[in-house]
Every structure is written in C-alpha cells, then in structure tokens.
Residue frames relative to the residue before (quaternion, step in Angstrom):
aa qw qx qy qz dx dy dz
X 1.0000 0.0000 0.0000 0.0000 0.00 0.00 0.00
X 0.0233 0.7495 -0.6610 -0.0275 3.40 -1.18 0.77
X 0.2129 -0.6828 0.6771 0.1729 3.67 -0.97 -0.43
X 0.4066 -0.7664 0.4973 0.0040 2.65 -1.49 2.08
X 0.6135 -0.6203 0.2287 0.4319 3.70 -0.13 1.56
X 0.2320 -0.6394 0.6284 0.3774 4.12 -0.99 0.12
X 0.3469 -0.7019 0.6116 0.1139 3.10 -1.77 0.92
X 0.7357 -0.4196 0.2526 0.4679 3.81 -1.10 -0.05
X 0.7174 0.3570 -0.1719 0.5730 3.59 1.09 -0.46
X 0.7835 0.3267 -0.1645 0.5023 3.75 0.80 -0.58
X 0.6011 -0.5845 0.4612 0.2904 3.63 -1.18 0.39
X 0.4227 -0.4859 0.4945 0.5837 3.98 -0.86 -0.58
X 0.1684 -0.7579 0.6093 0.1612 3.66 -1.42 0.06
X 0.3610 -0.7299 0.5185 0.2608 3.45 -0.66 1.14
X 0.1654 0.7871 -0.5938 -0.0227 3.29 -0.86 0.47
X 0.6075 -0.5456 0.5691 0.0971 3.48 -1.93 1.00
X 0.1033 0.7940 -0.5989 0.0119 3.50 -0.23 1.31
X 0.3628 -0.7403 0.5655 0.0242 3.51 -1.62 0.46
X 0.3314 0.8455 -0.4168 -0.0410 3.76 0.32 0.27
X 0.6254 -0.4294 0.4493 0.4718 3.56 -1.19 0.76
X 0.5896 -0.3627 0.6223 0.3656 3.32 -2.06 -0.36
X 0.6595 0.3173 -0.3978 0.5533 3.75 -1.57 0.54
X 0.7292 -0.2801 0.5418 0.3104 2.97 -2.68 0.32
X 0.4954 -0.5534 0.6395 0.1984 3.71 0.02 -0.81
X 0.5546 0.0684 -0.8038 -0.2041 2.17 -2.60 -0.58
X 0.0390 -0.8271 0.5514 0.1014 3.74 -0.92 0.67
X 0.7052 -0.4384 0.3698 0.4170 3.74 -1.34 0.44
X 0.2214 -0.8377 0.4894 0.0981 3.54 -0.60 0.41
X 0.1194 -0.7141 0.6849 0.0818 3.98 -0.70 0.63
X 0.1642 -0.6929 0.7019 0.0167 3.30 -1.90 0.83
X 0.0138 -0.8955 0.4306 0.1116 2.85 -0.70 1.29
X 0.4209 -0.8487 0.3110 0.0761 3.70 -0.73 0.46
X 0.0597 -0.9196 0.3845 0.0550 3.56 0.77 0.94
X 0.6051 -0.6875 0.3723 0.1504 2.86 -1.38 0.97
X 0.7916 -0.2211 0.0963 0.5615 4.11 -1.22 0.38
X 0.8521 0.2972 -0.3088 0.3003 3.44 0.45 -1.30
X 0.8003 -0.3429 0.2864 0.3999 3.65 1.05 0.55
X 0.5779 -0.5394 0.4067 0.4580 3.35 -1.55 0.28
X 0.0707 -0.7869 0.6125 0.0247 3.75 -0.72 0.16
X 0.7335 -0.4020 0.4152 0.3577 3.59 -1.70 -0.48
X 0.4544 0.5958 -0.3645 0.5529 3.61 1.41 -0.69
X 0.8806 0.1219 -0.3177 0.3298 3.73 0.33 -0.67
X 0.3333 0.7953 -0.4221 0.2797 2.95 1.38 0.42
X 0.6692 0.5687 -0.0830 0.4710 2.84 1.12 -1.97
X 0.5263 0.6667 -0.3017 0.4330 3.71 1.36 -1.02
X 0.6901 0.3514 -0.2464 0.5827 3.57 0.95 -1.55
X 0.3370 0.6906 -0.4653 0.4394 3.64 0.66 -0.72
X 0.8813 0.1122 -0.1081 0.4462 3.57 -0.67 -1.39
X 0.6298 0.4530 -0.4641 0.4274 3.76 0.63 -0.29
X 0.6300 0.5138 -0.3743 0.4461 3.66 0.90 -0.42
X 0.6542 0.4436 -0.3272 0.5179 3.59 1.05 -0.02
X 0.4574 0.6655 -0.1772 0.5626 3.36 1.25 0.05
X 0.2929 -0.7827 0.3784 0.3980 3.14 1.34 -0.52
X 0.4988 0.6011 -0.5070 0.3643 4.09 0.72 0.83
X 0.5236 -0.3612 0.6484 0.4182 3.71 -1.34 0.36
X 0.1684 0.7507 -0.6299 -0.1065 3.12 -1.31 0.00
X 0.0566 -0.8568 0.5109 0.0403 3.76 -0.79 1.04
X 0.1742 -0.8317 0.5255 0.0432 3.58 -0.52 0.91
X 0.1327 -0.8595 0.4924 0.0349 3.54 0.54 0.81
X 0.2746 -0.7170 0.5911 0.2471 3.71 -1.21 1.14
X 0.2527 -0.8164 0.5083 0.1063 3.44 0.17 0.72
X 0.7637 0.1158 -0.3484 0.5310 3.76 1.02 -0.49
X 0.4810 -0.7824 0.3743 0.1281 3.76 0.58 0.85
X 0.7730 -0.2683 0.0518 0.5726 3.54 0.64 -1.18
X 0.6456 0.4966 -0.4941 0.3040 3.05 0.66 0.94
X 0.7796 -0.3503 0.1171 0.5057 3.68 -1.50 0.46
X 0.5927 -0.5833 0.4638 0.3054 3.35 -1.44 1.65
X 0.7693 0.3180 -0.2488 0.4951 3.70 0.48 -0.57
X 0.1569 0.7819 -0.5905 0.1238 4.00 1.20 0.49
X 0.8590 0.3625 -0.1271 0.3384 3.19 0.75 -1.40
X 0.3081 0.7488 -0.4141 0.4158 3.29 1.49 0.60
X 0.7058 0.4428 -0.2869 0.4726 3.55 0.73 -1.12
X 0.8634 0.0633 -0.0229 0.5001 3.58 0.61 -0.46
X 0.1187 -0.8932 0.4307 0.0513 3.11 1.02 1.61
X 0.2848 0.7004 -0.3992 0.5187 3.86 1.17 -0.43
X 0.8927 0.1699 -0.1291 0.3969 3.22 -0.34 -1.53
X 0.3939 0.6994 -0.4210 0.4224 3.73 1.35 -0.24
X 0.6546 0.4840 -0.2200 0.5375 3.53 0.32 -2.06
X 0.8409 0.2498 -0.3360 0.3429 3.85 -0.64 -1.39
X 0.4016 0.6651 -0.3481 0.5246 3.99 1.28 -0.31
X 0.7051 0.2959 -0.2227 0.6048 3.79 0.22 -1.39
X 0.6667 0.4526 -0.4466 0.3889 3.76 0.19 -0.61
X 0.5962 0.5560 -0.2939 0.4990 3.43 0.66 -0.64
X 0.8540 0.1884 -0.2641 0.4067 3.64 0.49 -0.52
X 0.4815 0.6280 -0.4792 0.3797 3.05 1.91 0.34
X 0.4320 0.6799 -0.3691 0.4635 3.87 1.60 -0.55
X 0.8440 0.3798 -0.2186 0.3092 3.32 0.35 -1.00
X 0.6112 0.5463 -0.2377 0.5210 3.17 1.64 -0.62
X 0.7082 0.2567 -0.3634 0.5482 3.53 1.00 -0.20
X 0.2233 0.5688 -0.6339 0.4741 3.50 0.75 1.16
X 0.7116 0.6017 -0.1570 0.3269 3.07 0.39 -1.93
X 0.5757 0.5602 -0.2775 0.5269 3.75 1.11 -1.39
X 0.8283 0.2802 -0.2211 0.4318 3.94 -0.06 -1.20
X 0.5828 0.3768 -0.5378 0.4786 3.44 0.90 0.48
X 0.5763 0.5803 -0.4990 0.2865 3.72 0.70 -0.02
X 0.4034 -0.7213 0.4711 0.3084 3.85 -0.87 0.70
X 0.7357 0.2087 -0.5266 0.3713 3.40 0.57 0.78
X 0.2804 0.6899 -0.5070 0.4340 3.77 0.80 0.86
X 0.1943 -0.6574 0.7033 0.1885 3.37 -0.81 1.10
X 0.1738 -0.8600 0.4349 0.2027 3.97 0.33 1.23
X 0.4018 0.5830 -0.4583 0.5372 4.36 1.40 0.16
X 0.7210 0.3040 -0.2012 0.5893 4.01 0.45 -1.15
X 0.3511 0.5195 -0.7571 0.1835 3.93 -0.64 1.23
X 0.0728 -0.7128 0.6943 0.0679 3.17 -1.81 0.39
X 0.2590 -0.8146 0.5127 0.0800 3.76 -0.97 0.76
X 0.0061 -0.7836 0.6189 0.0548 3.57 -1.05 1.30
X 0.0269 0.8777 -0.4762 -0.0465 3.17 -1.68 0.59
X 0.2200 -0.8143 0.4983 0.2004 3.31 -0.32 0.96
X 0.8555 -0.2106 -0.1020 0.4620 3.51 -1.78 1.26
X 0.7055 0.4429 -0.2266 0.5047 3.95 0.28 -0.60
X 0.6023 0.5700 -0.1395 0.5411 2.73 1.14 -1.97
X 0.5154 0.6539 -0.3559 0.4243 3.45 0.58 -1.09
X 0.8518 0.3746 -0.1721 0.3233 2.86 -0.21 -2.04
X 0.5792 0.6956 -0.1200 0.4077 3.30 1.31 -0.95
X 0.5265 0.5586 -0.2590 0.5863 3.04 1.43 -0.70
X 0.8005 0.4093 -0.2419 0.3649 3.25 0.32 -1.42
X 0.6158 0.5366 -0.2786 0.5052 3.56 1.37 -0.60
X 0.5590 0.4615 -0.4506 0.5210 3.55 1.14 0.16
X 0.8082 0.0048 -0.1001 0.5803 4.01 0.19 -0.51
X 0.7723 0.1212 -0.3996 0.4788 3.58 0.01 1.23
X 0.0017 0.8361 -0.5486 0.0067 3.43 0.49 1.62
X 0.5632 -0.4907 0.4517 0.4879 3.77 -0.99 -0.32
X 0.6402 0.2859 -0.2212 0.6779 3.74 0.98 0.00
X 0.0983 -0.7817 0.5872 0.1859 3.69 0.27 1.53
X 0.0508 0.6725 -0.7384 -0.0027 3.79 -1.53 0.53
X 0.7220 -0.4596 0.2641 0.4447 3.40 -1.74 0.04
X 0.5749 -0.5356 0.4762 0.3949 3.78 -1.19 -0.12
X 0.6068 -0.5202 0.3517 0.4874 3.65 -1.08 0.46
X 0.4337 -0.5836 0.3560 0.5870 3.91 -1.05 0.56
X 0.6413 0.6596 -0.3083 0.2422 3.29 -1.85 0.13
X 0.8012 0.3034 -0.2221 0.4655 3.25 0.63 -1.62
X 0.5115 -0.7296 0.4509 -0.0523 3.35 -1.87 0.80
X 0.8160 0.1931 0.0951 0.5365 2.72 0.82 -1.52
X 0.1850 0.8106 -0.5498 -0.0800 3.73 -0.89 -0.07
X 0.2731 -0.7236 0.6233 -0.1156 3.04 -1.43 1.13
X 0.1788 0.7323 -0.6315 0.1815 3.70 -0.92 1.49
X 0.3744 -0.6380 0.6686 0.0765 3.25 -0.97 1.83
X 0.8031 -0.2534 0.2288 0.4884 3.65 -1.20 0.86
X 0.3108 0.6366 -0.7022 0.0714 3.56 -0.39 1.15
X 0.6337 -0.4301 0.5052 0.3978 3.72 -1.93 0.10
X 0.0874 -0.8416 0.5228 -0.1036 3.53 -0.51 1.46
X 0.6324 0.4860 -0.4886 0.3538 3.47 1.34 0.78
X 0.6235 0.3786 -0.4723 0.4947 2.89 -1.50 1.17
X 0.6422 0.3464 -0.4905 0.4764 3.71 1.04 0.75
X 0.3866 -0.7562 0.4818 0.2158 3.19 -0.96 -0.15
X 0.4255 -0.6603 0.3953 0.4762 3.63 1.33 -0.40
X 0.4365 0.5735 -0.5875 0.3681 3.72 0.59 0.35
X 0.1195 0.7322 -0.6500 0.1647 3.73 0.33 1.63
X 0.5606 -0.5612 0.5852 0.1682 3.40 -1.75 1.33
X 0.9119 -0.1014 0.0295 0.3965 3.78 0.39 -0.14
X 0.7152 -0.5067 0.0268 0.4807 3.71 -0.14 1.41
X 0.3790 0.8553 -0.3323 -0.1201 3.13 -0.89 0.05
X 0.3420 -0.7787 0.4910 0.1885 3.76 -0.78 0.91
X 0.3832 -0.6210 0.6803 0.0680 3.18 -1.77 1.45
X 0.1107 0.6295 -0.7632 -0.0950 3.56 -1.64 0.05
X 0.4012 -0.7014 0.5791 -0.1080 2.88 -1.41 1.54
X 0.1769 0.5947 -0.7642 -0.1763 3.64 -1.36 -0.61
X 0.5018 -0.7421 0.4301 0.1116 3.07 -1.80 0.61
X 0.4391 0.5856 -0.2592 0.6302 3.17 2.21 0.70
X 0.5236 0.6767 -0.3276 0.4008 3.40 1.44 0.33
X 0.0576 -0.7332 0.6776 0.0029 3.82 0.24 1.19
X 0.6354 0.5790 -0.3415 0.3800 3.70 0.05 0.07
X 0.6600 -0.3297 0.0966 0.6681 3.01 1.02 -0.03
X 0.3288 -0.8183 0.4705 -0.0305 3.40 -0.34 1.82
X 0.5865 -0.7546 0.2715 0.1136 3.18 -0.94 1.15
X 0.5667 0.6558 -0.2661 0.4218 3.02 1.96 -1.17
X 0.5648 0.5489 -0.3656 0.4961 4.26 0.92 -0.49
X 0.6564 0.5360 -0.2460 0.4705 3.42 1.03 -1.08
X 0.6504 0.5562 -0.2261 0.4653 3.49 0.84 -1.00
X 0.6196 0.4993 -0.2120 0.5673 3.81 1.45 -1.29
X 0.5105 0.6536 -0.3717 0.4172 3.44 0.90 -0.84
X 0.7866 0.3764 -0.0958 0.4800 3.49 0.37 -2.10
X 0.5910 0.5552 -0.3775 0.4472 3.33 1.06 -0.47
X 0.6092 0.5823 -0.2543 0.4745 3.69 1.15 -1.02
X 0.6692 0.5254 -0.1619 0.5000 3.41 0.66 -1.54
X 0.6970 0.3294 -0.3535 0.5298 4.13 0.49 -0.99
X 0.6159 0.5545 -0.4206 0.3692 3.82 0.85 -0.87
X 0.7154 0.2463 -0.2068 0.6203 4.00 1.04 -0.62
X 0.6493 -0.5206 0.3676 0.4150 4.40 0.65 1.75
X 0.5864 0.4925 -0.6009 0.2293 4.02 0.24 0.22
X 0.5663 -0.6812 0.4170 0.2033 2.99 -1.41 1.75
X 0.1809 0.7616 -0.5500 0.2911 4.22 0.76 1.34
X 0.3976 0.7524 -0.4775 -0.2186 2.98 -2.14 -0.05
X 0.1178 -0.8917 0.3701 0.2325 3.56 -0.29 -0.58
X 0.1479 -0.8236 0.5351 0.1162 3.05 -1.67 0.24
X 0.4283 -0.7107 0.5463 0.1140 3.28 -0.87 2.13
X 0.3407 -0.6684 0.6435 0.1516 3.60 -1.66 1.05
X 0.1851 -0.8217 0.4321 0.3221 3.20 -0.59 0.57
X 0.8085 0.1294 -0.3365 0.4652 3.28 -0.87 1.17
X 0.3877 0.7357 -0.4574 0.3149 3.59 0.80 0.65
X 0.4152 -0.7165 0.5392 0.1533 3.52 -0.67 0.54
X 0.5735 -0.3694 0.5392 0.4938 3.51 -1.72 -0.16
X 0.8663 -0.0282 -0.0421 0.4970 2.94 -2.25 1.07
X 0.1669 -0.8279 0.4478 -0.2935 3.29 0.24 2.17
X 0.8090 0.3331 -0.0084 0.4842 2.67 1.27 -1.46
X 0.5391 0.6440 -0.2590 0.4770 3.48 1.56 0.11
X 0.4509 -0.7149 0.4705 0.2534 3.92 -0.21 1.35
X 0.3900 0.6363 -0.6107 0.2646 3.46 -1.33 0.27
X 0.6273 -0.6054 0.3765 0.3135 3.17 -1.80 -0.02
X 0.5618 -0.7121 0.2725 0.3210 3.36 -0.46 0.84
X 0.5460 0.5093 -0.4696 0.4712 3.98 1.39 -0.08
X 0.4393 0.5374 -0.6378 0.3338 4.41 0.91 0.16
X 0.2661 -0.6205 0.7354 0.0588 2.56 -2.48 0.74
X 0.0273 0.7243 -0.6726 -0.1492 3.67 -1.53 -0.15
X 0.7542 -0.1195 -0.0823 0.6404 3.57 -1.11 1.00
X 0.7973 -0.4708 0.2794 0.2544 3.29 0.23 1.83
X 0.6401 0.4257 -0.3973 0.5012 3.65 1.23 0.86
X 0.4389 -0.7495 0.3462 0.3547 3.21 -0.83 1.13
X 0.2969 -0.7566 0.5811 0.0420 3.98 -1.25 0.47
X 0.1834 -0.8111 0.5415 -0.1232 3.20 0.02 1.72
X 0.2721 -0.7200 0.6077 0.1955 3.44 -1.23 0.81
X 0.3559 -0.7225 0.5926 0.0068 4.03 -0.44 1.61
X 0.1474 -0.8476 0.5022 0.0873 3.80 -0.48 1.01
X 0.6314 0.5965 -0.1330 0.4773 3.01 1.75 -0.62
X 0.8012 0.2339 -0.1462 0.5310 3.07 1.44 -0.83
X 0.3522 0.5480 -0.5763 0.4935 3.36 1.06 1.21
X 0.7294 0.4757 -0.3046 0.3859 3.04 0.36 -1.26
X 0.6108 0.4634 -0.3594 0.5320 3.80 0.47 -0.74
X 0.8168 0.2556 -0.2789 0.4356 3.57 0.20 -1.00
X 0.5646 0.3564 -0.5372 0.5153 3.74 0.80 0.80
X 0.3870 0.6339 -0.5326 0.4059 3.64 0.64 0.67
X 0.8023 0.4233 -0.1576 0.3903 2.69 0.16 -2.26
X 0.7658 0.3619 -0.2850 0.4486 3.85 0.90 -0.60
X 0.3557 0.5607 -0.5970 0.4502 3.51 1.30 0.58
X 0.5924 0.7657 -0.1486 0.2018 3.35 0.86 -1.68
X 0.4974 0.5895 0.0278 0.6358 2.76 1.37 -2.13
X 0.7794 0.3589 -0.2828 0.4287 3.68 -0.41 -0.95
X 0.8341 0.3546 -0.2387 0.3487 3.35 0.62 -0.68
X 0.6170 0.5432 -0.3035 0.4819 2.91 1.07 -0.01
X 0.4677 0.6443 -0.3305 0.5068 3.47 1.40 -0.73
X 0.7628 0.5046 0.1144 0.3879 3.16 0.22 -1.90
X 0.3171 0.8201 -0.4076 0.2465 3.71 1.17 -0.30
C-alpha cells in the first residue's frame, strides 16, 4: 500500500500496487472497486494482472469511511471514485516504471459506473492522457449514452436486478450505431459480482449473488485479450 499525494481539489488516495519483475516501464491497469470498498478481491485482481506482466493499481477510493458509504448514494460513489481515479492515473505516468502512453482502467459495479463516468461523462471531453483501454463489470449505465473517449468492454449477466443489463446493452447499441469503438457481453443467467467466490445463498440490496464459473473464466479471457491488444 501506498497513497497517491492530495492535490488542491482532491484528497490523498490509498492505493494497492502490483509490479511485474524487472525495472519496467510496463503497461498499467486501474482498478476500481465497488460500494463495498477496497477489499482482498482487488487485491488478488492486481495480484494476477501484475504477474501477467501489468502495473497494477487498485485504489481505496473511500479510505476511512463506511465500506458500504457509497452504497447509499451510488451516483455520488461512481462520480467521487471517478474523480480520484483521474488523479491517480496522473499519479501512474509519472511513475518510472509505468509505460505512462499504455494505461488501461477496470471497474467493478461502482467501479463500473465510474469507469464509465471517466470516458463517457455527461459533458463529453477528451480521456485522461494515455489511457486506452476500458473495462466495466456490471456497472449502472443510465444516463450514458456510449459516446466513450476510448474502447471499451462491458460484461453483464442477465440475472442481475442490481444493476440490470438491458440499459447497458442500449447504451452499446447507441454508441456502435454513432462508430464508438464499445461492447459487451451478457451471461446468461449470471448475477451481480459473478465473478466473486462465495456461497451461492448471499445477497446484496436484498438480491441474490451467485458465483458463475463459466462466466469468469470466459470473461477473464476476453479481458486478457482486450488488454493486450489495447496495450501492445
């Protein structure tokens, strides 16, 4: 753990780093966590992309307050994390082992959303310098439109009342219909935080959350895939 200086407008931000072996410069991944906070899941996340051969940062964006702060006002969670995800990949391309030209951002549900407020704000503008790639596990996608500043893939399931896949889908549909370089892909019968172990009888905001063996694996393909090619 380190912590990414605070600026005149922005707080410090703890963040979780990961580096390959060697001096570097190397491609870099942000990661974004969701309502309940930074946790082990994103440890473990930077964990395996850093063996892979990416930097990887996982930033705790709500630091000391309640893991589930950003639950109550997910809205304000997402544009809050997006904000310190800007500043932190400021931070990344001034590091000397950051290939800072090769950055890519992930996010899960918050994260998600967060993601998407970074390159498809409601006031469209350029993307931070650098970044490439994007990546958003089941985030809340109304109120965008797909006018996204720099590729980017969604994964979905279609058992997801928590944040529901079908807006997301309309989104990418919107966005490919006016040449943005987007998409996604819906699991069928997969839930929120799919990709996250546990027993299958957990809920959140009173929906049930199902770990999906089939559709981790496939969707850690497709974003190995994705990454490398982005990122080249």
């Amino acid at each position: 753990m380190t912590t990414v200086p605070a600026t005149g407008k922005t707080n410090a931000v703890p963040v979780y780093v990961a580096q390959p072996l060697g001096k570097g410069p190397f491609p870099a991944v942000l990661l974004l966590h969701g309502c309940d906070g930074f946790n082990g899941f994103g440890a473990v996340a930077a964990d395996r992309l850093a063996a892979h051969g990416y930097v990887a940062v996982a930033l705790d964006s709500l630091g000391v307050l309640d893991p589930f702060a950003g639950c109550v006002d997910n809205d304000d969670g997402s544009l809050n994390e997006a904000a310190d995800a800007r500043v932190t990949l400021d931070w990344m391309r001034a590091q000397p082992y950051v290939a800072g030209d090769r950055l890519a951002v992930m996010g899960f549900s918050m994260g998600g959303t967060a993601v998407l407020n970074l390159i498809d704000p409601p006031k469209p503008g350029p993307a931070p310098p650098g970044l490439r790639a994007a990546i958003a596990f089941y985030p809340l996608c109304d109120g965008h439109d797909g006018s996204v500043s720099v590729p980017l893939r969604i994964f979905d399931g279609d058992a997801d009342e928590i944040t529901p896949a079908a807006p997301c889908a309309a989104m990418v549909k919107a966005g490919k219909a006016a040449g943005k370089p987007l998409d996604i892909t819906v699991y069928p019968g997969a839930t929120h935080a799919f990709q996250v172990p546990g027993p299958d009888d957990r809920t959140f905001f009173g929906q049930p959350i199902r770990f999906d063996a089939a559709a981790t694996a496939d969707s850690a393909q497709q974003v190995a895939a994705f990454l490398a090619e982005s990122l080249k």
